[in-house]
TIKOL-392447 format. One record per residue (C-alpha): chain; x, y, z. Coordinates in nm, 3 decimals, padded with zeros to 5 digits. Example, Ala and Ser with C-alpha at 12.3 -4.5 7.8 and 13.67 -1.06 7.14 Angstrom:
BEGIN
A;01.230;-00.450;00.780
A;01.367;-00.106;00.714
***
This chain:
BEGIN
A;-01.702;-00.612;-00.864
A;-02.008;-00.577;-01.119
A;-01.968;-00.206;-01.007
A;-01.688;-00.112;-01.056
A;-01.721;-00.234;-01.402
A;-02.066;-00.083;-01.428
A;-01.912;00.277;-01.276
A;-02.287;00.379;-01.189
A;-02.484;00.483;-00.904
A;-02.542;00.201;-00.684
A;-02.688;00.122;-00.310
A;-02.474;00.310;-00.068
A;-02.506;-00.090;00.112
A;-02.337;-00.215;-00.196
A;-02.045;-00.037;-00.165
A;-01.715;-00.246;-00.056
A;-01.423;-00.029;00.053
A;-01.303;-00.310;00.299
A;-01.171;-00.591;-00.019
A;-00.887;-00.480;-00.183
A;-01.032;-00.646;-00.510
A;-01.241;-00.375;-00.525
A;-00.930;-00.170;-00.570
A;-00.722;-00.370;-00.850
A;-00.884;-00.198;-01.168
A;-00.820;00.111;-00.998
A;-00.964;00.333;-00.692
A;-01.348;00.323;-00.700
A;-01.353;00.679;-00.698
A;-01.699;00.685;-00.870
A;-01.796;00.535;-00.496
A;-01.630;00.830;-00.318
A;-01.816;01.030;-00.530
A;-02.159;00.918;-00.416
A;-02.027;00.903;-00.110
A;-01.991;01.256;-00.077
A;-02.254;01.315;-00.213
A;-02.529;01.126;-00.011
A;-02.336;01.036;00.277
A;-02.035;01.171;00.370
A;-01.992;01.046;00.701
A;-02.163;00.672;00.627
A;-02.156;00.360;00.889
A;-02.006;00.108;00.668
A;-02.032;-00.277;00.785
A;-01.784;-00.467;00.897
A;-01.772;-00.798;01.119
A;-01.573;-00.817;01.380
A;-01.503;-00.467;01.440
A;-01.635;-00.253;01.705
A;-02.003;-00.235;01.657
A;-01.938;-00.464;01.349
A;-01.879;-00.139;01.151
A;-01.667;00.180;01.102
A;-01.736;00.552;01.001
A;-01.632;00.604;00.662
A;-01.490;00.963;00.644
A;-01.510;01.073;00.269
A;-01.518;01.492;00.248
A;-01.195;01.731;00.259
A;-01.355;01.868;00.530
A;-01.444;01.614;00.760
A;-01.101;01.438;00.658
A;-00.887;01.745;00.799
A;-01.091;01.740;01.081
A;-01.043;01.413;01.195
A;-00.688;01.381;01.125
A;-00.554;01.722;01.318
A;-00.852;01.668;01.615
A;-00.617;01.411;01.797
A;-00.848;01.517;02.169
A;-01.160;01.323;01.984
A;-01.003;01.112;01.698
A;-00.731;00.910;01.842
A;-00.438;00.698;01.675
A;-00.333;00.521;02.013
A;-00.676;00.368;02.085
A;-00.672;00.119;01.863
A;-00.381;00.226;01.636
A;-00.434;00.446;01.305
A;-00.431;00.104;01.103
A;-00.710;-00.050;00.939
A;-00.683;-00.389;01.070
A;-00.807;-00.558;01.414
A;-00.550;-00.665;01.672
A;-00.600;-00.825;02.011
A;-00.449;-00.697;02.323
A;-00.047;-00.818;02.276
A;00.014;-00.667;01.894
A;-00.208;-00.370;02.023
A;00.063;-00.323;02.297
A;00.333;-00.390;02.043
A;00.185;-00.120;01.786
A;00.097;00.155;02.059
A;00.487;00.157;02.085
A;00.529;00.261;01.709
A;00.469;00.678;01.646
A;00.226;00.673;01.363
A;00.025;00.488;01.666
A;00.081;00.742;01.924
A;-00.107;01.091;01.997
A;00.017;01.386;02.164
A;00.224;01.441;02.383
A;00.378;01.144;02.339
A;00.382;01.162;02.006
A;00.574;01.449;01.981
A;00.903;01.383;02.211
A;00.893;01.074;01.952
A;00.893;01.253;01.631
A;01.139;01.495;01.754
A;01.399;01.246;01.812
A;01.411;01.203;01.418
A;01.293;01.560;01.296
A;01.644;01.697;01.249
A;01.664;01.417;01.036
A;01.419;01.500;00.737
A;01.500;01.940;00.800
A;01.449;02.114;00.454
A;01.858;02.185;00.521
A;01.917;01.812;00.512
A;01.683;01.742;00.209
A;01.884;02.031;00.004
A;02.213;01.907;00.121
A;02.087;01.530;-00.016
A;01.996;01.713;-00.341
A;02.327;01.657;-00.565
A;02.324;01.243;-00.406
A;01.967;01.214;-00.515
A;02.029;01.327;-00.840
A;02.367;01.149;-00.914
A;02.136;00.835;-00.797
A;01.855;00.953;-01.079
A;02.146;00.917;-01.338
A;02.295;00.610;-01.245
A;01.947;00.450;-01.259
A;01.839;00.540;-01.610
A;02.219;00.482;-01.690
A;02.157;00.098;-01.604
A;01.853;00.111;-01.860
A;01.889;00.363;-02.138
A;02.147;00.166;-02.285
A;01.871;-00.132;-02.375
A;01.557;00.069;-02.467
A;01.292;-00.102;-02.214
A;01.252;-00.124;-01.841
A;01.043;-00.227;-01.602
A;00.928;00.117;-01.447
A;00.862;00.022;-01.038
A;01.137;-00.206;-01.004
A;01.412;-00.076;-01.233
A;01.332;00.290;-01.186
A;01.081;00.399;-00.936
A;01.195;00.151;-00.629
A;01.508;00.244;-00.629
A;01.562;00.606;-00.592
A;01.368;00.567;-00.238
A;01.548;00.259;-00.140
A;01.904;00.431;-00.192
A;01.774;00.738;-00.025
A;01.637;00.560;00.283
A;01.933;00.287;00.328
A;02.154;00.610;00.328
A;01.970;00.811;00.583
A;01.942;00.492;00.802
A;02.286;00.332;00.772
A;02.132;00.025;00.591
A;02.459;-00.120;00.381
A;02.347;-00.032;00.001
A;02.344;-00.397;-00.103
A;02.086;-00.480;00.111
A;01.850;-00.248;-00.013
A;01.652;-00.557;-00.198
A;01.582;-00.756;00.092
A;01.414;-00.423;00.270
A;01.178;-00.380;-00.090
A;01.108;-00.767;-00.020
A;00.990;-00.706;00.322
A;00.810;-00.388;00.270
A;00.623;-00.556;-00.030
A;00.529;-00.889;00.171
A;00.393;-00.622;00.439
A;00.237;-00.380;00.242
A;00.123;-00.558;00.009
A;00.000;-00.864;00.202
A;-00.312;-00.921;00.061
A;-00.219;-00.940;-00.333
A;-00.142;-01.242;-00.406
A;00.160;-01.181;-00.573
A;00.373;-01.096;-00.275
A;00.207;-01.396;-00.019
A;00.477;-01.645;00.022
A;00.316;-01.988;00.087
A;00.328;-02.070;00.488
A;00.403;-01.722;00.531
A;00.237;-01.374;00.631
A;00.327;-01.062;00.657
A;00.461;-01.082;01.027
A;00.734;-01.296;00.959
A;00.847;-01.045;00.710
A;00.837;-00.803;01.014
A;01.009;-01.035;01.263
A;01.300;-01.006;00.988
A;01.317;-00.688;01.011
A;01.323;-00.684;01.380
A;01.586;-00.869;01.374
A;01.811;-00.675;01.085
A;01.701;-00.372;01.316
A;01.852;-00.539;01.636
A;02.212;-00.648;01.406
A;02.248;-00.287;01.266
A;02.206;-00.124;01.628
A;02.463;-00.386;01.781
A;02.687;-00.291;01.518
A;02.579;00.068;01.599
A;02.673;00.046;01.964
A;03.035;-00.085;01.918
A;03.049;00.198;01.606
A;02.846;00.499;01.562
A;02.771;00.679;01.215
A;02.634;00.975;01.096
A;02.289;00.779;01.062
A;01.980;00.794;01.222
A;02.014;00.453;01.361
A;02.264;00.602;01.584
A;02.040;00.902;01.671
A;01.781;00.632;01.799
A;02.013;00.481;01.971
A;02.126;00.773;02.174
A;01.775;00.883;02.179
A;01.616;00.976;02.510
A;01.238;01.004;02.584
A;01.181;01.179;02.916
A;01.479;01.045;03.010
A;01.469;00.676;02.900
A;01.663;00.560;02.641
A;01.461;00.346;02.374
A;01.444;-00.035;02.427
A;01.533;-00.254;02.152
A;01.155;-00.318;02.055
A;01.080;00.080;02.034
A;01.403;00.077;01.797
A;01.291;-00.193;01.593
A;00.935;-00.048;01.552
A;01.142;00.306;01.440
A;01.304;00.102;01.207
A;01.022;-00.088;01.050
A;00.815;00.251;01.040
A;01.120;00.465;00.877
A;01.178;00.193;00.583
A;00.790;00.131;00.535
A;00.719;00.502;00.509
A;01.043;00.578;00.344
A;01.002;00.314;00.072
A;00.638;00.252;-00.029
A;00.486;00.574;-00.057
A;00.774;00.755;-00.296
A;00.800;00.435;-00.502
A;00.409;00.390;-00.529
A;00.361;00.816;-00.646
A;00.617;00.792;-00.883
A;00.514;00.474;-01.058
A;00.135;00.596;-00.994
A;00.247;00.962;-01.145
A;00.376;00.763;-01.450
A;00.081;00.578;-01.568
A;-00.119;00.903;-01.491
A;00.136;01.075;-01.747
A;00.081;00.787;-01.981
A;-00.316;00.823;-01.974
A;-00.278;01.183;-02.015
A;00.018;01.283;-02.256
A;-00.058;01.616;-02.314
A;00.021;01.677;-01.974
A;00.389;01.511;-01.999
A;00.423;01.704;-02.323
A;00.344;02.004;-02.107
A;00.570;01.907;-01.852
A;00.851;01.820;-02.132
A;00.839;02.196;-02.299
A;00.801;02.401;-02.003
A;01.015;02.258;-01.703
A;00.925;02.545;-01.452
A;00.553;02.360;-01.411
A;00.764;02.071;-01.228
A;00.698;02.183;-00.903
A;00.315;02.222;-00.931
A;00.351;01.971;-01.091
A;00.462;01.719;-00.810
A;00.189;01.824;-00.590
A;-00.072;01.708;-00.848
A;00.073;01.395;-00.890
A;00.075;01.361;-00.514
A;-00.308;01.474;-00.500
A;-00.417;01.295;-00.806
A;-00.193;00.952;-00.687
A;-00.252;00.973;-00.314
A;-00.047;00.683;-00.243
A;-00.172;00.621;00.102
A;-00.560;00.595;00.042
A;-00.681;00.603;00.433
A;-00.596;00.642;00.839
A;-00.794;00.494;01.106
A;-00.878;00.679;01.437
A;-01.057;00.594;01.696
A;-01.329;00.868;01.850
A;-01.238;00.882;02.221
A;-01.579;01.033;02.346
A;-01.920;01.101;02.160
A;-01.911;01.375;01.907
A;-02.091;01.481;01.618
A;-01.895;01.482;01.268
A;-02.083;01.484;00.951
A;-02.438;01.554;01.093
A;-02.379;01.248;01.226
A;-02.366;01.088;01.630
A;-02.009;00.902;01.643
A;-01.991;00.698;01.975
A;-01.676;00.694;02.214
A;-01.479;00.385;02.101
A;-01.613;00.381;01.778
A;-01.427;00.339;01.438
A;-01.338;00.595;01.228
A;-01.176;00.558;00.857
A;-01.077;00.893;00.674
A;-01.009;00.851;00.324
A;-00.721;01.092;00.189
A;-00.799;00.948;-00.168
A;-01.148;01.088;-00.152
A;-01.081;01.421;00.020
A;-00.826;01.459;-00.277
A;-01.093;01.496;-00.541
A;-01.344;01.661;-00.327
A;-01.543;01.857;-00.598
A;-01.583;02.118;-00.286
A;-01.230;02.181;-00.340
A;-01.096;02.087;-00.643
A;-01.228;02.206;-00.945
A;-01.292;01.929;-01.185
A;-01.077;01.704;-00.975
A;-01.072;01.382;-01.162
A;-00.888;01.568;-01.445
A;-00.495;01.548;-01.412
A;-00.395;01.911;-01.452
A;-00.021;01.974;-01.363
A;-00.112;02.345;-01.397
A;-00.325;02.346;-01.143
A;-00.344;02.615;-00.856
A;-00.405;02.625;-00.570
A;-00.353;02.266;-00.488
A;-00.411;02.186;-00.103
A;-00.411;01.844;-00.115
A;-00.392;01.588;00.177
A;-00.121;01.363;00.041
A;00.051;01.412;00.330
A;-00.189;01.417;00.612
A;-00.355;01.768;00.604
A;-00.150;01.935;00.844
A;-00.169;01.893;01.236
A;00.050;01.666;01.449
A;00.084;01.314;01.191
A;00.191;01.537;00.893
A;00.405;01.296;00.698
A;00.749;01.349;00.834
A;00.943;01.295;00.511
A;00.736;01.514;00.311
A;01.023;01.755;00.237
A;01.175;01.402;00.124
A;00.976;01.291;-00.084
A;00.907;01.623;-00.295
A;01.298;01.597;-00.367
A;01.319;01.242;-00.479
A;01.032;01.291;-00.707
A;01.091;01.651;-00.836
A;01.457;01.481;-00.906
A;01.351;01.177;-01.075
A;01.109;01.302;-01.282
A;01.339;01.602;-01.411
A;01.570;01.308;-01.493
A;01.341;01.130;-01.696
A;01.201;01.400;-01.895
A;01.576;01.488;-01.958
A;01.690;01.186;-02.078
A;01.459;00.963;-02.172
A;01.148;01.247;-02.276
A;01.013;00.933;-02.550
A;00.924;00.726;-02.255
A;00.585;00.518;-02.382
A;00.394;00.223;-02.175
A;00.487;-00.084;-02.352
A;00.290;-00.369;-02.184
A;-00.033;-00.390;-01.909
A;-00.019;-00.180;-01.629
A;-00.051;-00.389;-01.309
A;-00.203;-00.264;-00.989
A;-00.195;-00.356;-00.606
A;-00.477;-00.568;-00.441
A;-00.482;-00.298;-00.120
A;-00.759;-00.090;-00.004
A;-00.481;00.087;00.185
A;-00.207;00.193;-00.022
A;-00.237;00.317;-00.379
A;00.010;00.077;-00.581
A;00.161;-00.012;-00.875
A;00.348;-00.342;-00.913
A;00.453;-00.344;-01.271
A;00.482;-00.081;-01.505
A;00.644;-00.179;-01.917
A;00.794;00.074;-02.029
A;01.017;00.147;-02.344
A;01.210;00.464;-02.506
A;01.468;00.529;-02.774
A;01.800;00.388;-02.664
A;02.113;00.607;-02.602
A;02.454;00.576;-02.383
A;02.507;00.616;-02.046
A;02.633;00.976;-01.892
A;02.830;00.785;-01.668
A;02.685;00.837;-01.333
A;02.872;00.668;-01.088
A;02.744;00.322;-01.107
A;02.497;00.158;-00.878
A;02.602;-00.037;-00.546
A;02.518;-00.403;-00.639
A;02.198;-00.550;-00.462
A;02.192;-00.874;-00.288
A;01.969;-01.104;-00.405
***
């Protein structure tokens, strides 16, 4: 930790990207930085992994590369996670699509395509905004908020519970799940006696109630387009429907909440951009891709290289470990001018946010450019004032760029009188 608080040049065999410590005051991007510069392609240590070490992928370049070259870079090897498994949750993961390559990856993803079409994100449009109103309708009235709970958290969960079918009251228990999964090693969201599995063996289980309920009644949700799913003829089991399930809130859930909140306290260390914003609404849409490049909510992807090849000037062997980080490729100084500045103005913008193109490009990305574009347009509507009023608190995660808590106050004023929230069990 004495460098991140140092933010110097250090040993390349200094550098830490594996604890999630590292990542609390805020991405060690001054370690990406060297990293790109002296080593982009660098064998970083790690016990217990294969060769007790993995290829840290750090350029825009090399980052694309891996993550659209599916013939040398596989997800399915060993999964696109971070993490070791042995054999049995290997087997359960390889069933899950973000763990899959082609071709099976595609007769997956096209079983829930029609599901996130730009059609269906414009038809969503007028729900997501009558959502963004209700939501600062249950604050504005007081003055002060707490930004990722009370505002940020629950424009995704809405969105996702409707698109899946999840009742709206429930949406709580799936932020508690994704947050004890997600977030698994901050010790905020560890529940003594407990790890992050159980939280996934309860949302098995929720999956495996909603498609019984599903088979005696089917909705317009895509819990019953799973259900009457087909992969080369084969309908999916009730394991490949709760790994659907898990994915679709997961991806649906943290990554939205986690930009917006992340796009806030960039706004909030850089006001002249949100006055920008604020007198000139037409930058909105450039806008939202900066936030998405400068937040990069999902930091890194693992693959796997399935023969030896040459990335980087440097000899990868088949089977070993390969870690490309989207956070770094983001503010590439190859590609982005000046790219630790927040600059909603700027153009072009060919982030990686969303995977770089090729077959894992996020599926919801149409998704969550509408929730976001939405909420923020919201905000700077009705409550433009809005001013950090407390600490900003970050996730312990080398994976996903988070934001737990986020104090916020503006002037108070009355409701417009969105239709009111569906209550939330708690």
């Amino acid at each position: 930790m004495a460098g991140l608080a140092e933010r110097g040049t250090m040993g390349l065999d200094e550098i830490d990207l594996i604890d999630g410590r590292n990542f609390v005051a805020g991405v060690p991007h001054h370690w990406f930085a060297q990293l790109r510069r002296e080593a982009p392609v660098f064998w970083h240590p790690e016990p217990g992994a294969p060769r007790d070490g993995f290829w840290a992928v750090t350029s825009y370049d090399d980052c694309v590369t891996v993550n659209r070259d599916w013939e040398h870079f596989s997800s399915a090897r060993r999964s696109s996670l971070f993490q070791e498994m042995d054999a049995d949750q290997l087997a359960q993961q390889q069933l899950m699509m973000v763990n899959m390559d082609p071709t099976m990856h595609t007769r997956y993803r096209r079983l829930v395509n029609h599901g996130f079409t730009p059609k269906m994100v414009r038809d969503l449009e007028g729900q997501i905004v009558g959502y963004a109103d209700a939501i600062i309708d249950s604050v504005c009235e007081r003055g002060t908020a707490e930004f990722v709970e009370e505002i940020s958290a629950e424009l995704p969960l809405l969105v996702i519970a409707e698109l899946l079918g999840i009742p709206q009251e429930d949406r709580r228990m799936v932020f508690d799940w994704s947050n004890r999964m997600i977030g698994s090693d901050d010790p905020e969201y560890q529940i003594e006696g407990h790890d992050s599995s159980e939280a996934a063996m309860q949302v098995y289980s929720y999956a495996e109630e909603m498609a019984a309920a599903r088979r005696l009644q089917p909705r317009q949700d895509l819990i019953s387009v799973l259900i009457d799913a087909e992969v080369e003829g084969e309908k999916l089991d009730q394991l490949e429907l709760d790994l659907f399930f898990l994915l679709l809130i997961v991806a649906g859930n943290e990554t939205t909440r986690n930009l917006m909140s992340g796009a806030m306290a960039a706004f909030f260390d850089h006001p002249d951009q949100w006055e920008l914003l604020r007198h000139d609404r037409s930058l909105l849409p450039g806008a939202v891709e900066e936030m998405l490049r400068y937040v990069t909510p999902v930091m890194h992807f693992r693959r796997t290289a399935t023969m030896d090849t040459v990335l980087g000037g440097q000899d990868l062997r088949e089977g070993d470990k390969v870690v490309f980080w989207h956070t770094s490729a983001n503010r590439d100084e190859k590609v982005f001018a000046n790219p630790d500045a927040f600059d909603i103005t700027r153009s072009p913008n060919n982030h990686m946010a969303f995977g770089g193109g090729g077959p894992h490009f996020c599926l919801g990305a149409n998704l969550a450019r509408m929730e976001i574009m939405v909420m923020f347009d919201r905000l700077l509507e009705r409550i433009p004032d809005i001013r950090l009023a407390g600490d900003v608190q970050r996730l312990q995660s080398n994976f996903i760029n988070g934001t737990k808590h986020i104090p916020v106050a503006f002037a108070p004023s009355a409701p417009i009188g969105a239709p009111p929230l569906p209550a939330r069990a708690r």
